[in-house]
C-alpha positions as CSV (number, residue, x, y, z in Angstrom):
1,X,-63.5,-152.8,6.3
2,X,-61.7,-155.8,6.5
3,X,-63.3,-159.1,7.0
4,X,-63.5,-161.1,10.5
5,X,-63.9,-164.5,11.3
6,X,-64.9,-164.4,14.8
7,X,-66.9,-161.7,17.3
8,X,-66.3,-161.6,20.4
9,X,-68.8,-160.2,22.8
10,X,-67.6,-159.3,26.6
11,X,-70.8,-157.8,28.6
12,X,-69.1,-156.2,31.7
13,X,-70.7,-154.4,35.0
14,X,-68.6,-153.1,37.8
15,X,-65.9,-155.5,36.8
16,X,-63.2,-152.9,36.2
17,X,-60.8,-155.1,38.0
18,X,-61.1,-157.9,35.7
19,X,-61.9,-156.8,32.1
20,X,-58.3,-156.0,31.1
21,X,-56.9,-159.2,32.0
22,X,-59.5,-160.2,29.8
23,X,-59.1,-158.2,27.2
24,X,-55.1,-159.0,27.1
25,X,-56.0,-162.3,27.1
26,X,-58.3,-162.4,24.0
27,X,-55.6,-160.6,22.5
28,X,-52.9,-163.3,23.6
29,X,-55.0,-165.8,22.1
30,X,-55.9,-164.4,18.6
31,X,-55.9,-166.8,15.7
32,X,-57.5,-165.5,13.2
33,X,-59.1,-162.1,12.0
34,X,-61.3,-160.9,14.7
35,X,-63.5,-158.2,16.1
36,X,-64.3,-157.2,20.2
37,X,-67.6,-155.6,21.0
38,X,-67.3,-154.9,25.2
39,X,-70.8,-153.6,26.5
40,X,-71.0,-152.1,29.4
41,X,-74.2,-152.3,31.1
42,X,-73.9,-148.3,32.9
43,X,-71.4,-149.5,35.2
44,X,-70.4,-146.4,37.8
45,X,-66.9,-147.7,38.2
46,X,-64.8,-146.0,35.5
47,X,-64.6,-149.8,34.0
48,X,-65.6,-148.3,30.6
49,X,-62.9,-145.3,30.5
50,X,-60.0,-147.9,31.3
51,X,-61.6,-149.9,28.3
52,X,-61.5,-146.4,25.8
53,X,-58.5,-145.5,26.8
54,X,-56.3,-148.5,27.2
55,X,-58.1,-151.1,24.1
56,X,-58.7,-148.7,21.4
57,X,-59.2,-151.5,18.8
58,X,-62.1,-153.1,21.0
59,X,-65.5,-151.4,20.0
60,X,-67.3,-150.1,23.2
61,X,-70.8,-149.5,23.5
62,X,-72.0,-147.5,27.2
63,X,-75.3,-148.1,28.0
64,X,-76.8,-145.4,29.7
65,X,-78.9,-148.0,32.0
66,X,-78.4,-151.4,32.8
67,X,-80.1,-153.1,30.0
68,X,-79.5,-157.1,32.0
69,X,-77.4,-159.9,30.0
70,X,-79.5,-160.8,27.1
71,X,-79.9,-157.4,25.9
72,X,-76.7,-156.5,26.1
73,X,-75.4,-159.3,24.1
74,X,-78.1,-158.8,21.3
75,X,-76.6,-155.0,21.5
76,X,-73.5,-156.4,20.3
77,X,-74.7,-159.4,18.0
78,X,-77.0,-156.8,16.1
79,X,-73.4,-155.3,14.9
80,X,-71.0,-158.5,14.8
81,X,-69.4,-159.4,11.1
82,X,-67.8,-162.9,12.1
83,X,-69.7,-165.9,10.9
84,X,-68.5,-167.2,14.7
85,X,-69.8,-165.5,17.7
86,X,-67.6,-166.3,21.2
87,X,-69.7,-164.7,24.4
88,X,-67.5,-163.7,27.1
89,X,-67.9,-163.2,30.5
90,X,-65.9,-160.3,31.5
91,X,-64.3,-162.0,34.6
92,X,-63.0,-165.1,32.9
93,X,-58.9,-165.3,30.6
94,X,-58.9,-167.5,27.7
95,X,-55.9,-170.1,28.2
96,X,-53.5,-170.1,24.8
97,X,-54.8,-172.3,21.9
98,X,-58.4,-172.1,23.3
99,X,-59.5,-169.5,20.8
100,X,-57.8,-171.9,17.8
101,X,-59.5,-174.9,19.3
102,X,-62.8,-173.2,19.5
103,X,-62.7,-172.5,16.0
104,X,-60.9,-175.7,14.6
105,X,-64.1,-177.4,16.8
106,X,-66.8,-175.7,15.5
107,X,-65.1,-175.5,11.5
108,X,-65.3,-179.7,12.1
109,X,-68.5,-180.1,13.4
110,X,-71.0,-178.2,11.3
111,X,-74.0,-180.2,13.2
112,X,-72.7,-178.1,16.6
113,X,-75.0,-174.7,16.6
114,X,-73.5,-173.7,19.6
115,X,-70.9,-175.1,22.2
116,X,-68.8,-174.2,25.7
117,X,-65.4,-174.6,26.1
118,X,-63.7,-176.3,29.8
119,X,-64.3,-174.2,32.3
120,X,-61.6,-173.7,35.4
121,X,-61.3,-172.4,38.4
122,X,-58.3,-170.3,39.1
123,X,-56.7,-173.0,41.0
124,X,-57.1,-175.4,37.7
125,X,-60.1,-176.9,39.6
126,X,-63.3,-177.9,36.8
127,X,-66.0,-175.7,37.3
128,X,-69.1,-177.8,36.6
129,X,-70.4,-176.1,32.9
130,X,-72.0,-178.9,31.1
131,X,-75.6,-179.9,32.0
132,X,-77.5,-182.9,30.2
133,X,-80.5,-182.2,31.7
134,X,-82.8,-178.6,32.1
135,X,-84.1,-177.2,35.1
136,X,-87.2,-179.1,36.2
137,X,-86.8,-181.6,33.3
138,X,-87.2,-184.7,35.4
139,X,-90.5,-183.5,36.1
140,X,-91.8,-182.9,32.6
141,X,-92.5,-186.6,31.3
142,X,-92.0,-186.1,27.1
143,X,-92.1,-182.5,27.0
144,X,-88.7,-182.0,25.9
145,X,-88.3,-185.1,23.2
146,X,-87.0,-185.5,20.4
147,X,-84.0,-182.7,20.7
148,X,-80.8,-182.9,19.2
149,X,-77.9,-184.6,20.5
150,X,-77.4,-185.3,24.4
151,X,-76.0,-182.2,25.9
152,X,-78.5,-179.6,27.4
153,X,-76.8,-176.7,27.4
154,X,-73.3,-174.9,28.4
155,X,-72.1,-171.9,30.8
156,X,-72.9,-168.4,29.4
157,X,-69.6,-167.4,30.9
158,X,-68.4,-169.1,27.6
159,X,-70.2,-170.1,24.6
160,X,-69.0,-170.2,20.8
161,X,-72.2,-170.0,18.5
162,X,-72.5,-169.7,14.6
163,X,-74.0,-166.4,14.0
164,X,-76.6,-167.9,11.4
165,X,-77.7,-170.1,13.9
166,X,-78.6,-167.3,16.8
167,X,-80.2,-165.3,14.1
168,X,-82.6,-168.5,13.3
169,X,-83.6,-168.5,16.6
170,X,-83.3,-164.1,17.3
171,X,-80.5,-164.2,19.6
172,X,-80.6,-163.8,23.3
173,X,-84.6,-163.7,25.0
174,X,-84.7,-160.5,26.5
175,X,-87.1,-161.1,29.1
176,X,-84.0,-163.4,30.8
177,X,-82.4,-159.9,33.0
178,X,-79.5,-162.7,34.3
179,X,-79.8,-165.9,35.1
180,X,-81.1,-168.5,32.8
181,X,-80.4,-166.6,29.3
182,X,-78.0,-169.4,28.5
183,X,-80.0,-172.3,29.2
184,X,-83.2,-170.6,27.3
185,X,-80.9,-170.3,24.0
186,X,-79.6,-173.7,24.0
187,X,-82.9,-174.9,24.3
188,X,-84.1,-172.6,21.6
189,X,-81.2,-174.0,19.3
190,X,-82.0,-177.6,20.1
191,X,-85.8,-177.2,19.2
192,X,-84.4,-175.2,15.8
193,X,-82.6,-178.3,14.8
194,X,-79.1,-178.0,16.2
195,X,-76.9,-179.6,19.1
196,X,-75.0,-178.4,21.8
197,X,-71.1,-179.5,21.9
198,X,-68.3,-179.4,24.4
199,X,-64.8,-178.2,23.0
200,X,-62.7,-180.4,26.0
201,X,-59.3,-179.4,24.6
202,X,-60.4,-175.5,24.7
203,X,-59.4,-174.2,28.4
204,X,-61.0,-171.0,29.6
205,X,-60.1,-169.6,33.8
206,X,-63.5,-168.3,34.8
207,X,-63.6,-166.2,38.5
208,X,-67.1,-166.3,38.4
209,X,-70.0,-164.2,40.0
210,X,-67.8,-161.0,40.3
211,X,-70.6,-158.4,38.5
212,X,-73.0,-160.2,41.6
213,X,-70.9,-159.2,44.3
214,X,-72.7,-156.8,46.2
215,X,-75.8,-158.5,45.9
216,X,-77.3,-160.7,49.4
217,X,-77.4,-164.0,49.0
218,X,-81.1,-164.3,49.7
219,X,-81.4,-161.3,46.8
220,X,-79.1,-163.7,44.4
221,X,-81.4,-167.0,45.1
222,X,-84.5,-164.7,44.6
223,X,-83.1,-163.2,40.9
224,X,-82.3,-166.8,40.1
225,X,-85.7,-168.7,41.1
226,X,-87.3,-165.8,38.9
227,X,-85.4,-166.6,36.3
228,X,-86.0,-170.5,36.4
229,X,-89.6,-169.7,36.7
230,X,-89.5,-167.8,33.5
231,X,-88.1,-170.6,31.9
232,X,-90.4,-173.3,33.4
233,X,-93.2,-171.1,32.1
234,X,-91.8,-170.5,28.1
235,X,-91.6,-174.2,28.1
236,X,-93.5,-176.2,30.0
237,X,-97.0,-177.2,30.5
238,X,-99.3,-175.6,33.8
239,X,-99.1,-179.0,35.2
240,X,-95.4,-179.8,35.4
241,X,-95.1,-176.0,36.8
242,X,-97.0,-177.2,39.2
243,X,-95.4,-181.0,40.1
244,X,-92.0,-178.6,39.8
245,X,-93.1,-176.0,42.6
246,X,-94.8,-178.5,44.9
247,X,-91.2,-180.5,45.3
248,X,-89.3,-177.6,45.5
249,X,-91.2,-176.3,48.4
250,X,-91.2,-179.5,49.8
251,X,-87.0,-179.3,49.6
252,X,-86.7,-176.1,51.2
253,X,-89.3,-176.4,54.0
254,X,-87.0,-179.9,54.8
255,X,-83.9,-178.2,54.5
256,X,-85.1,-175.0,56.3
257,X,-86.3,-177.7,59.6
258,X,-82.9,-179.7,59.1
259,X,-80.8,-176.6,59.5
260,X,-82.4,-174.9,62.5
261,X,-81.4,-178.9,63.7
262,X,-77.8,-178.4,62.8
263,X,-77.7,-174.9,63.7
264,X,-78.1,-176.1,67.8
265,X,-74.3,-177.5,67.4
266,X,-71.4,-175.5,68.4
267,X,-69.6,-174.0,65.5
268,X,-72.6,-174.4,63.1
269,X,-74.8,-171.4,64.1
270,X,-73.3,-169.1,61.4
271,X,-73.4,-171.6,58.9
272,X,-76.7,-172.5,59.3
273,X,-78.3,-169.1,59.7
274,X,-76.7,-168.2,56.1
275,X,-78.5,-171.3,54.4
276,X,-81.4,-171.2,56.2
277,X,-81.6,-166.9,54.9
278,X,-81.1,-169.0,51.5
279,X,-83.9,-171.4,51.7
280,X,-86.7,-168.9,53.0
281,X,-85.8,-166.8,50.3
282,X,-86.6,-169.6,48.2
283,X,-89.4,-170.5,50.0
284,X,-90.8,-167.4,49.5
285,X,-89.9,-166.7,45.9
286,X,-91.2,-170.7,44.8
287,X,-94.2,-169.7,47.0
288,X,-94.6,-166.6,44.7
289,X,-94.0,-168.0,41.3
290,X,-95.8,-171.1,41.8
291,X,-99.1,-170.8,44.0
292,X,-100.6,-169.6,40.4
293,X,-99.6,-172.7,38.9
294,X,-100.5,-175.2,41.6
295,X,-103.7,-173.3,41.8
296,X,-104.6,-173.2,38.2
297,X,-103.9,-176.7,37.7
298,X,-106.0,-177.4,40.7
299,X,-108.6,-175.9,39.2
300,X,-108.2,-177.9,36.0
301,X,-107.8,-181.2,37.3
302,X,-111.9,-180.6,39.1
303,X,-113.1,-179.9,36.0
């Protein structure tokens, strides 16, 4: 079997419509020896039959249930041979030169365990992909000191890792079903020792939310607060779970009173009925997660 340089993971669900401009993409953009591992996460729109029948060199795995993000990647990892791993999102098109400049980037920074490339709307526009701060940090005094370098972590929609790296740190937390994964790994990597780069000259389109499609918005909000919840419990301390969820119920209770305001206007009725189905499904998921934490650190602090 020959050798490969880079793997390149694509988990796809329901995105029939966009995988093969992906796929041709990656395959437009080939630089060097590589493999393609597309996992499709039981999708029930015949996304994984155009893969097998159109991309016989890519290497599909069908799940026969949805298995979430994180698990699907590790599905692939467990199998890559590149000493470079590039996650994918399914509905993004990497721009000619990106995958070069990926590589060249990493090859020249051997501090850099894992970076993102620049991530643009379909009009051109930047999407916003690079965070120097984690969910909730603000909150945690000197919880998080002491990390590598100044970036917090990238977009999962594209992130170029060294594969010795993600196996220092076991890939992927599984517990993350979507939301969060990719902010838990970088985090993972920092505390391991490495940094977090941005690859500016690397240009990949990214659609963006099209596997979430169906899903309510209040339904989306709720799946995402779970998910920031799970991280705010992995690492942070009772007490700053605690400062975290009191402000953040604070915020939507305003927001929720500012809105039914806004929503008396002409024309702003609709608008405001959608955000304020947002913010009481915050309200309520915050409310969930983090009466435990309030409570238990209640309970400390009259000890």
């Amino acid at each position: 079997m020959a050798p490969v340089d880079v793997s390149i993971i694509v988990v796809t669900y329901n995105t029939a419509d966009q995988i093969g401009r992906c796929l041709d993409s990656i395959a437009a953009a080939a630089c060097c020896p590589q493999e393609v591992i597309v996992v499709d996460n039981a999708s029930t729109d015949d996304g994984a039959a155009l893969i097998g029948k159109n991309y016989p060199s890519v290497r599909l795995m069908v799940n026969t249930i949805n298995r979430g993000f994180a698990a699907a990647n590790n599905q692939a990892l467990a199998v890559c041979r590149g000493d470079f791993i590039l996650f994918l999102n399914p509905d993004t098109e990497v721009q000619p030169e990106a995958l070069r400049r990926m590589m060249a980037y990493m090859e020249n920074h051997p501090h850099i365990g894992l970076a993102g490339p620049k991530i643009v709307n379909p009009d051109g526009t930047l999407q916003e992909s690079v965070s120097h701060r984690y969910p909730g940090q603000r909150r945690s005094g000197d919880e998080l000191q002491g990390l590598k370098g100044t970036i917090a972590c990238v977009l999962g929609a594209a992130m170029i890792a060294r594969r010795e790296c993600l196996t220092v740190v076991g890939g992927f937390d599984e517990d993350f079903f979507l939301y969060g994964e990719d902010q838990d790994l970088c985090l993972r990597l920092r505390k391991a020792g490495c940094e977090i780069g941005y690859i500016d000259e690397a240009i990949i389109v990214h659609l963006g939310g099209q596997s979430e499609r169906e899903t309510p918005t209040a339904e989306l909000w709720r799946k995402k607060t779970r998910a920031e919840y799970l991280f705010y419990r992995k690492h942070y301390c009772p007490e700053t779970i605690a400062c975290i969820s009191r402000g953040e119920l604070l915020k939507a209770r305003f927001r929720i009173a500012m809105l039914n305001i806004t929503g008396r206007f002409p024309g702003c009725r609709q608008k405001s009925a959608a955000k304020i189905s947002k913010y009481r499904a915050l309200l309520d998921e915050i409310g969930r997660r983090g009466r435990q934490e309030i409570n238990s650190h209640n309970t400390v602090a009259k000890l």
